[in-house]
C-alpha positions in Angstrom: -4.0 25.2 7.9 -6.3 22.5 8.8 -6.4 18.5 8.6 -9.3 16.8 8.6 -9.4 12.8 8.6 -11.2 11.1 6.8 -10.4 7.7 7.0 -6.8 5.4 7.0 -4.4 7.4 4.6 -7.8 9.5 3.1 -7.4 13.0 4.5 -8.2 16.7 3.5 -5.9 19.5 4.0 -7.6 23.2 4.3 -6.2 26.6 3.9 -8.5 29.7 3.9 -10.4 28.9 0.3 -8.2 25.9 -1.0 -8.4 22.1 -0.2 -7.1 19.3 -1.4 -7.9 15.7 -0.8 -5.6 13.3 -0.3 -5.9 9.6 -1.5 -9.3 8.8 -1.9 -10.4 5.7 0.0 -13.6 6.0 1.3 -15.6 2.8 0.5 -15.2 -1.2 1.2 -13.8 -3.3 -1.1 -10.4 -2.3 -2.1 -7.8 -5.1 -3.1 -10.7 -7.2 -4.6 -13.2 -7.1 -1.8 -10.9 -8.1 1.0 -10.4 -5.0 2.9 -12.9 -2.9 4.7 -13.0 0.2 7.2 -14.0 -0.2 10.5 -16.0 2.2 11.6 -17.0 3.2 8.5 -16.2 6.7 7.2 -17.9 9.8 8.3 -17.8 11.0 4.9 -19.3 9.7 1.9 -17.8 10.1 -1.6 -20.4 12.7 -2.2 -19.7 15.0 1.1 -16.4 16.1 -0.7 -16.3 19.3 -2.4 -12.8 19.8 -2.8 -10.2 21.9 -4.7 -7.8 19.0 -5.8 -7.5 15.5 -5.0 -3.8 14.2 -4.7 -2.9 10.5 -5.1 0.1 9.1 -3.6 0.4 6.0 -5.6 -1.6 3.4 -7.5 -2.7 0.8 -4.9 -6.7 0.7 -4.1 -6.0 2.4 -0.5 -5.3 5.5 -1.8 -6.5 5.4 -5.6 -9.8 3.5 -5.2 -11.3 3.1 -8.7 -14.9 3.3 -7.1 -14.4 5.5 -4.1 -13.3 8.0 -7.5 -16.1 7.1 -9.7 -18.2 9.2 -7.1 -16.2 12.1 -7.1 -16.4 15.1 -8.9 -14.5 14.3 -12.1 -14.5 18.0 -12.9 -11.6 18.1 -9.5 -8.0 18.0 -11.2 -5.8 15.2 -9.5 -2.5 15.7 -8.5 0.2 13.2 -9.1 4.0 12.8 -9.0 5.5 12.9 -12.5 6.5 9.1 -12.7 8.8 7.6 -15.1 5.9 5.5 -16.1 2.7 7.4 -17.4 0.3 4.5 -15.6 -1.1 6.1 -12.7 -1.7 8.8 -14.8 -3.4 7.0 -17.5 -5.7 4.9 -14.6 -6.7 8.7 -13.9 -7.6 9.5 -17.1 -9.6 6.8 -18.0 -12.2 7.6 -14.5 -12.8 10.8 -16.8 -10.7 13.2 -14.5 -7.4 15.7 -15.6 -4.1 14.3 -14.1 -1.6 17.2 -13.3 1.7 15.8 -13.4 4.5 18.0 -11.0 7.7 17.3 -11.3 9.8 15.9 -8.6 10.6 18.6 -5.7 9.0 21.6 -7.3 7.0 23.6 -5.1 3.5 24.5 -6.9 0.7 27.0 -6.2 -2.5 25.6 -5.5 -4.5 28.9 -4.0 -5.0 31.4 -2.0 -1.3 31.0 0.5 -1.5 26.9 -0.3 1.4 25.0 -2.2 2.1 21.7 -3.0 5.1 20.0 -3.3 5.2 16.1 -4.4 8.6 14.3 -4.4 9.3 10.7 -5.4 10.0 8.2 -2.1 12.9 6.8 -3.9 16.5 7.4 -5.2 15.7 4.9 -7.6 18.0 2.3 -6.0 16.5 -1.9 -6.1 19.2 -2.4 -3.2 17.0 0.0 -1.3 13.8 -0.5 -1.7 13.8 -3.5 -3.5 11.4 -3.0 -6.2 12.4 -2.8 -9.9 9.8 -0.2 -11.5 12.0 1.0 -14.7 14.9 2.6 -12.9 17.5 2.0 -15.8 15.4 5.3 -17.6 17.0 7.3 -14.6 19.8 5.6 -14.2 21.8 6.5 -17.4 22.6 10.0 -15.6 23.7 8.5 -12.4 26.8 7.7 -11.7 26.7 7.0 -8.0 23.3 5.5 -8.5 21.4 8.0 -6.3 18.9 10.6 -8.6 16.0 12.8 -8.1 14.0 10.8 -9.8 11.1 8.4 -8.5 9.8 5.0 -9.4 6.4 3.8 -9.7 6.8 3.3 -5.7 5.2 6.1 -3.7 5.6 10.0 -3.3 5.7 12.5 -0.7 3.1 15.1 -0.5 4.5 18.3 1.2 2.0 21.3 1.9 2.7 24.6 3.1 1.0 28.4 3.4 4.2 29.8 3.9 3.7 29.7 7.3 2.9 26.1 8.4 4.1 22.9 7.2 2.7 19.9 6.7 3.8 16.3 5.4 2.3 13.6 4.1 4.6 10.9 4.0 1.8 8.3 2.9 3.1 4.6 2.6 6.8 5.9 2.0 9.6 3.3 3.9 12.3 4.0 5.7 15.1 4.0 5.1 14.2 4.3 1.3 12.7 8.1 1.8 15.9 9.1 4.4 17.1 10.6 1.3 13.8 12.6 0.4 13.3 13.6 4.2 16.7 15.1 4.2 15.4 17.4 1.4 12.5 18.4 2.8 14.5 19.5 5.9 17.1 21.8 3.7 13.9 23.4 1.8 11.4 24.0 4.6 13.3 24.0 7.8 10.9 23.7 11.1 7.8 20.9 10.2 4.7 21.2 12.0 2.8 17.9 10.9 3.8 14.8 9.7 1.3 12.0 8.7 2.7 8.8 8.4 2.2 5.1 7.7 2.6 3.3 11.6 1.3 -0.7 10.0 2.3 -3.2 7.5 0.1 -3.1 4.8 1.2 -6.7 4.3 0.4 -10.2 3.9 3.1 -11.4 6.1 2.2 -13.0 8.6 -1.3 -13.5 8.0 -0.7 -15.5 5.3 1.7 -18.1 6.2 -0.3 -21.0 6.2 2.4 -23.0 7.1 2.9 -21.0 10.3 1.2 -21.9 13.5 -1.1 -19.4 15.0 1.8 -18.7 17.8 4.5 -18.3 15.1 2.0 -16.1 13.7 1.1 -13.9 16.6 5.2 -13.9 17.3 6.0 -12.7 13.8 3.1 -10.1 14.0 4.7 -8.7 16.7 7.8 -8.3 15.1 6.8 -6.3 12.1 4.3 -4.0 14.3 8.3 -3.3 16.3 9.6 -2.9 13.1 7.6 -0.6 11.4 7.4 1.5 14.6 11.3 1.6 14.0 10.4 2.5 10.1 8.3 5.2 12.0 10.6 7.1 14.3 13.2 7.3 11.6 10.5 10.0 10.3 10.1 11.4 13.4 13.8 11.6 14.2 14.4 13.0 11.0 11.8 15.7 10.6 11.7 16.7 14.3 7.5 17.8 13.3 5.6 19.6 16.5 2.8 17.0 16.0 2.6 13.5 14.0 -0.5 11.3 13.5 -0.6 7.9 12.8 -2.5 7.0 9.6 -2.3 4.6 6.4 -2.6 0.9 6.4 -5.4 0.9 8.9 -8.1 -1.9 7.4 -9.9 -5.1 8.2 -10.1 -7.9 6.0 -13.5 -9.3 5.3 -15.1 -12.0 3.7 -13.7 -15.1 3.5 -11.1 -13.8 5.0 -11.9 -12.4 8.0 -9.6 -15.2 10.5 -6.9 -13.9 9.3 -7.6 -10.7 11.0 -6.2 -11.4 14.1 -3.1 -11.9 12.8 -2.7 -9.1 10.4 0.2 -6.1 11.9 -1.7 -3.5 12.0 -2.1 -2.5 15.9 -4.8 -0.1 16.5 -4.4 3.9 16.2 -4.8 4.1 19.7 -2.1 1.4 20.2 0.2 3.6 17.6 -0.7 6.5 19.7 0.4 5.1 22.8 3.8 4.1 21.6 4.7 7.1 20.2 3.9 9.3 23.3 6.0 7.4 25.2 9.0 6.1 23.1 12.2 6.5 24.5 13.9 6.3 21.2 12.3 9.3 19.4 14.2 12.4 19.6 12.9 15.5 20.2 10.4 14.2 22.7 8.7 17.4 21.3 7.2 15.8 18.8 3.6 15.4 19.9 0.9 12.5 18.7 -1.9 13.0 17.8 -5.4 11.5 16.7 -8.4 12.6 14.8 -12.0 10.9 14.4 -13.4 10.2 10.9 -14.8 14.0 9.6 -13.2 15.8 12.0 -10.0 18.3 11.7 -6.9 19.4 13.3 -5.8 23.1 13.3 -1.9 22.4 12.5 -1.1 26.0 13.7 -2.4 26.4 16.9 -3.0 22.6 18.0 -6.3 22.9 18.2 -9.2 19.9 17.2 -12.7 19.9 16.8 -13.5 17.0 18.9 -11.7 14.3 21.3 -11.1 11.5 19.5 -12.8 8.3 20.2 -10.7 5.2 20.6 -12.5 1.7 18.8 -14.3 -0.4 20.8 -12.3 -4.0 20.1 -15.7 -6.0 21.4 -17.9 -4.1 19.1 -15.0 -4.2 16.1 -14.7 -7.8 16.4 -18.7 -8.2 16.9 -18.8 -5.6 13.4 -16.5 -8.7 11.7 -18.3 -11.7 13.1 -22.0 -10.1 11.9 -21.2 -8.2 8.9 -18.2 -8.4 7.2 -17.7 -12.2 7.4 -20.8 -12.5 5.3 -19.1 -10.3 2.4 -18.6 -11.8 -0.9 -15.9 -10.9 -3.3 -16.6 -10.1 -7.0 -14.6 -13.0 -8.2 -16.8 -15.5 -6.2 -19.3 -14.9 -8.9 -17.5 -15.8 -11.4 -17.5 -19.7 -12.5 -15.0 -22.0 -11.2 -12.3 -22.6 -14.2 -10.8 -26.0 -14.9 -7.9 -26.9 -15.7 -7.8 -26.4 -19.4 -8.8 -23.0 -19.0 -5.9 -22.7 -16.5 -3.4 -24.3 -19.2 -4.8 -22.1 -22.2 -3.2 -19.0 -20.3 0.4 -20.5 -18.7 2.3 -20.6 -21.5 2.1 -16.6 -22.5 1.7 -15.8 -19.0 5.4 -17.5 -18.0 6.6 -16.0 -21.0 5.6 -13.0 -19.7 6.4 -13.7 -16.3 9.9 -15.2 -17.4 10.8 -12.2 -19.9 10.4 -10.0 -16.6 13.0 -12.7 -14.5 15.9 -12.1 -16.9 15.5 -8.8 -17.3 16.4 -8.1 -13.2 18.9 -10.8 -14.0 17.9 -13.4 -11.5 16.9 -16.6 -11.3 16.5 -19.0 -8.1 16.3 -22.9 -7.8 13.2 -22.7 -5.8 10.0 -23.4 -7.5 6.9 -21.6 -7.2 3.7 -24.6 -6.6 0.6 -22.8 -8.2 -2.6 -24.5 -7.2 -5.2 -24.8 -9.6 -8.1 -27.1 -9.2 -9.1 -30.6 -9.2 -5.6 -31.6 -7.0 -3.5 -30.3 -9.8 -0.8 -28.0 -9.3 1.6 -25.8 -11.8 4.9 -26.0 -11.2 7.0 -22.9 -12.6 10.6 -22.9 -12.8 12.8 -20.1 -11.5 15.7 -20.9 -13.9 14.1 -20.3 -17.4 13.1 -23.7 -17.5 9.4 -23.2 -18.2 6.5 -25.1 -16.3 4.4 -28.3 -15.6 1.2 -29.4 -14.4 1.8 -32.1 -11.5 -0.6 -33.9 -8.6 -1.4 -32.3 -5.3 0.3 -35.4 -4.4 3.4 -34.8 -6.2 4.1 -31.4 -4.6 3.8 -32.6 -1.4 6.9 -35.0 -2.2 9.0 -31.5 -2.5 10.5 -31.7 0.8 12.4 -27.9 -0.1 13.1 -25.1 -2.2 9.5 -24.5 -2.9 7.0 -21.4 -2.7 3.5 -22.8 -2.9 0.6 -20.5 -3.4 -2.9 -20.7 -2.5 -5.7 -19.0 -3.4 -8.9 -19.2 -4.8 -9.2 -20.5 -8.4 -11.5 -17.8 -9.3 -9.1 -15.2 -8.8 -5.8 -16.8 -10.0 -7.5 -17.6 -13.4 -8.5 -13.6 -13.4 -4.5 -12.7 -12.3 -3.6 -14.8 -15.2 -5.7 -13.4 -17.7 -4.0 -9.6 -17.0 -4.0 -6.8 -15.0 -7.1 -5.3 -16.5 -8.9 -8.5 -14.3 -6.9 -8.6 -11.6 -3.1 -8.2 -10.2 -0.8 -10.7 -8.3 0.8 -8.0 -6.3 -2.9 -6.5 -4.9 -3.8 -10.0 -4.4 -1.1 -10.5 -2.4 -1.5 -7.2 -0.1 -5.2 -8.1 0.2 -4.4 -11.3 1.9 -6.2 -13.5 -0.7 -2.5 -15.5 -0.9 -1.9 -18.3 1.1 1.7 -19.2 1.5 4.0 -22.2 2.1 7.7 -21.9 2.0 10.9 -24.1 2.8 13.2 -22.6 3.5 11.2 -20.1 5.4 13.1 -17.0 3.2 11.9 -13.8 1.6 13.1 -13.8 -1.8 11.9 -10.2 -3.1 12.7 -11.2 -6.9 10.3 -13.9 -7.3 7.8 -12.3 -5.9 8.5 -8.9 -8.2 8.5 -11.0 -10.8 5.4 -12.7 -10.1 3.7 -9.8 -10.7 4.0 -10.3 -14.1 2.8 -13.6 -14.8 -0.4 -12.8 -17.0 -1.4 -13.5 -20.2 
């Protein structure tokens, strides 16, 4: 069995006839422009002549809506049997057959090659903090723990019946302990795992009220953390080799500053840390890298080529000259005012608010939207519905505020609906600028931002 990277979380598996490509990312521009490879892929869209494709999830990093349009939509695409049907519709509608495998089912691909896709979850909002529909799995649970999966993430697992490889993608830990465990009892010795090593994140990048010292601090903190997140797959799986992938991107346009505080350390960096961790047990589990195009023999260790560590002078060099002169699609569109902005908020709180009881919260802080022209929408937390107010004004609320900046263009397209554009890949692309006080994380009110649209 071979891997061969392609780029970030984009990889190919090989075995004798049968390949399968995993979470198709190969072109600039995911998350509405803002993020970008660096150096580009070795691969284009149309190199790729390919058995299967599997994808993970729904965000742009691994299910890239033009990346796919270049594909071959003749290629069946693998995907974890959700409780919602949405990923599988999004493939549908790019022209291509979605295969749906149910959770933890081991499945024939070809030739000695078989797939097995499970769910990252155990469908439990303490865990993993997201709200995607559990209650549908919940009914049969009594101790709130179940084989099924949320709209989250899944586990890719490949085998030949020989060697084993996993492709943990952008799963969490400790939300995929549970998951890990399983693939422990059902294929015993692992011989590669992939896994995510960065926060694909806009924390702490976009904290506008941070300074840049408090940003390069906190940036630090997550990279620890999710090297934690990390070795709690390692530790758990005990693979012969792991390699570092997912979540590695660079934002461009008009939002290329923010680049240097974004937690994503470079492969290399990951590398580095891996090989000489004291706090990963066995210290038989070996790191690896691999260059864009080339592979990794997972039986016998064996790659086609050294990799080649990037350059940071060039990188940053790459940013300054080209992708600081990128423009994003909404940037063509016309600058809304404030009418158009009020034609949309009433259905889209509604929609936002229906969302907020459902989960059963509600919060005294207040979410500052700014529009245009020094206006500002304030949205209650409580039910209590929303108001347009100065620039002026908002700056008199000294606490209990979230206040959101971005540009105009976009929010009017998030308000309009997710077929224009989404508050949560708005927010991983970094177009978000933030302002809280206090300086807390409430999950809710972001989950349930994600629905304010029209």
């Amino acid at each position: 069995m071979r891997l061969r990277h392609v780029k970030s979380s984009t990889v190919i598996v090989e075995d004798g006839d049968t390949s399968v490509l995993c979470d198709p990312w190969m072109l600039d521009g995911a998350f509405y422009g803002s993020w970008a490879h660096y150096p580009e892929p070795a691969l284009e869209p149309e190199d790729v002549d390919v058995d299967y494709i599997y994808v993970s999830h729904i965000h742009p990093d691994h299910f890239h809506r033009e990346t796919m349009q270049r594909l071959d939509t003749d290629t069946p695409v693998l995907i974890h049997d959700y409780a919602s049907d949405f990923l599988r519709q999004n493939v549908e509608r790019l022209g291509f057959e979605a295969i749906e495998l149910p959770h933890d089912e081991r499945t024939h691909l070809g030739g000695d090659l078989h797939i097995n896709i499970l769910g990252a979850d155990d469908c439990d909002p303490e865990v993993c903090g997201n709200y995607f529909g559990c209650g549908w799995w919940m009914d049969s649970s009594s101790d709130r723990t179940t084989d099924g999966s949320t709209q989250i993430d899944s586990m890719g697992i490949f085998d030949n019946g020989e060697s084993v490889l996993v492709n943990a993608n952008d799963c969490r830990w400790p939300l995929s302990e549970r998951a890990c465990h399983v693939v422990n009892d059902r294929y015993g010795d692992i011989d590669m795992l992939l896994m995510q090593y960065s926060a694909a994140n806009f924390y702490p990048q976009c904290m506008d009220d941070y300074t840049a010292a408090e940003k390069r601090e906190a940036r630090e903190e997550v990279i620890q953390e999710m090297y934690r997140d990390a070795e709690g797959f390692i530790n758990t799986l005990e693979p012969r080799y792991v390699m570092p992938f997912a979540g590695d991107y660079t934002l461009s346009g008009a939002l290329t500053d923010r680049n240097e505080y974004v937690a994503s350390p470079s492969r290399k960096e990951a590398f580095e840390h891996f090989a000489t961790s004291d706090t990963v047990e066995p210290d038989h589990s070996e790191p690896v890298l691999v260059n864009s195009g080339e592979w990794f023999d997972v039986e016998t260790g064996e790659q086609s080529a050294p990799y080649t560590p990037v350059d940071p002078t060039r990188k940053l060099q790459y940013i300054q000259n080209e992708l600081s002169e990128v423009t994003f699609p909404h940037e063509e569109d016309e600058m809304p005012t404030v009418e158009d902005f009020e034609e949309l908020l009433d259905e889209a709180y509604e929609h936002f608010d229906e969302k907020r009881r459902g989960i059963e919260w509600e919060s005294e802080t207040t979410v500052l939207l700014e529009l245009v022209d020094d206006t500002v929408a304030a949205l209650s937390m409580e039910g209590d519905g929303w108001e347009l107010i100065s620039e002026f004004e908002s700056r008199r609320i000294e606490e209990g505020y979230v206040r959101m900046n971005m540009d105009p263009r976009l929010l009017h397209r998030i308000l309009r609906g997710p077929k224009y554009a989404h508050f949560n890949n708005a927010q991983i692309g970094s177009h978000i600028g933030f302002e809280k006080e206090p300086d807390i994380y409430e999950r809710p009110l972001y989950y349930s931002m994600s629905f304010l649209h029209a």
